[in-house]
C-alpha positions in Angstrom: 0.0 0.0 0.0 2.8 2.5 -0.4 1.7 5.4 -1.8 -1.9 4.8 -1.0 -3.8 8.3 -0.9 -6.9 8.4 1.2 -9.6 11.0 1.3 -13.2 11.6 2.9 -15.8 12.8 0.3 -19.0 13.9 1.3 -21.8 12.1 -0.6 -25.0 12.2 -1.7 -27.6 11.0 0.8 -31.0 9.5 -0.2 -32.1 10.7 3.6 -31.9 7.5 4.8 -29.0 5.1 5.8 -29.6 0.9 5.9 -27.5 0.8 9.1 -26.2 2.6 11.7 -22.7 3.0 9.9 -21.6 1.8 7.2 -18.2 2.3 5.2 -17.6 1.4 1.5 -14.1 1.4 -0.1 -13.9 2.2 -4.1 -11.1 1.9 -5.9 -10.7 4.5 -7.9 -9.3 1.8 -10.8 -12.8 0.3 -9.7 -14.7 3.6 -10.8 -12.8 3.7 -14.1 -14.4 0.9 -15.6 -16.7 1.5 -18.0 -16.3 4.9 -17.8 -12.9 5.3 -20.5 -11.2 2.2 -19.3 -9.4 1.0 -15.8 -6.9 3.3 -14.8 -3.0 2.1 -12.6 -4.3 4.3 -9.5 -3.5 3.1 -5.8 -6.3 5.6 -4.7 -9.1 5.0 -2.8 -12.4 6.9 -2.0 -14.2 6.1 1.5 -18.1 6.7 1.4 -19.5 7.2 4.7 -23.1 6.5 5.3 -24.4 6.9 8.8 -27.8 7.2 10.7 -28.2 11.2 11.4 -30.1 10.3 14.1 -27.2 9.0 15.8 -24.1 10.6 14.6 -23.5 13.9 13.4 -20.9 15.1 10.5 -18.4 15.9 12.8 -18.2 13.0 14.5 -17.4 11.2 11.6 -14.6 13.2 10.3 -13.2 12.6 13.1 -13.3 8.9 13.3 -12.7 8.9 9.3 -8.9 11.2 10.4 -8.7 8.1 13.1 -9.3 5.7 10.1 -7.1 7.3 8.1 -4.3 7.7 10.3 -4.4 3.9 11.2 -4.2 3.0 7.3 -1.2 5.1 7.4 0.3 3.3 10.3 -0.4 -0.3 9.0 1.3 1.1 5.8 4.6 1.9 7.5 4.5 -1.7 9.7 2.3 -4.0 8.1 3.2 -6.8 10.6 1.9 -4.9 14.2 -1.2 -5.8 15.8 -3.9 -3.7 15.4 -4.0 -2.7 19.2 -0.6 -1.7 19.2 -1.0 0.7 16.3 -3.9 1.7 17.9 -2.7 2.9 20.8 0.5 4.8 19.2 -1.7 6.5 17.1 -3.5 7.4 20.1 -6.8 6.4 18.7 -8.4 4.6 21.8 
């Protein structure tokens, strides 16, 4: 994953979310297809859907800069545990 850019777009709600959170990674290769051709791209784009009623914008920034500073850290040492990254990242 080195190189891997990362970045939170806001979406386009229907005004309803199936679950309470839910987090889908795209490829942006993925995207390409059908649309010109696949593209060599590492990148990635997070779509965040959440329940309003529970969870406001803010909040999830936030945990989306937690997520995206963990993928960071698992790119620099693929081999730690979870928890340890975790907790250098100080994201408990």
């Amino acid at each position: 994953m080195p190189g891997l850019k990362a970045e939170v777009t806001p979406g386009v709600t229907n005004g309803s979310a199936k679950f309470d959170l839910s987090v889908i990674a795209i490829p942006r290769a993925e995207q390409a297809i059908g649309h010109g051709g696949a593209q060599e791209s590492g990148d990635i784009e997070f779509i965040w859907e959440y329940d309003q009623d529970l969870f406001d914008a803010e909040t999830i920034e936030r945990v989306a800069g937690q997520y995206e500073r963990l993928l960071t850290a698992v790119t620099v040492n693929p081999r730690a545990l979870v928890s340890a990254l975790n907790e250098r990242q100080g994201l408990r």
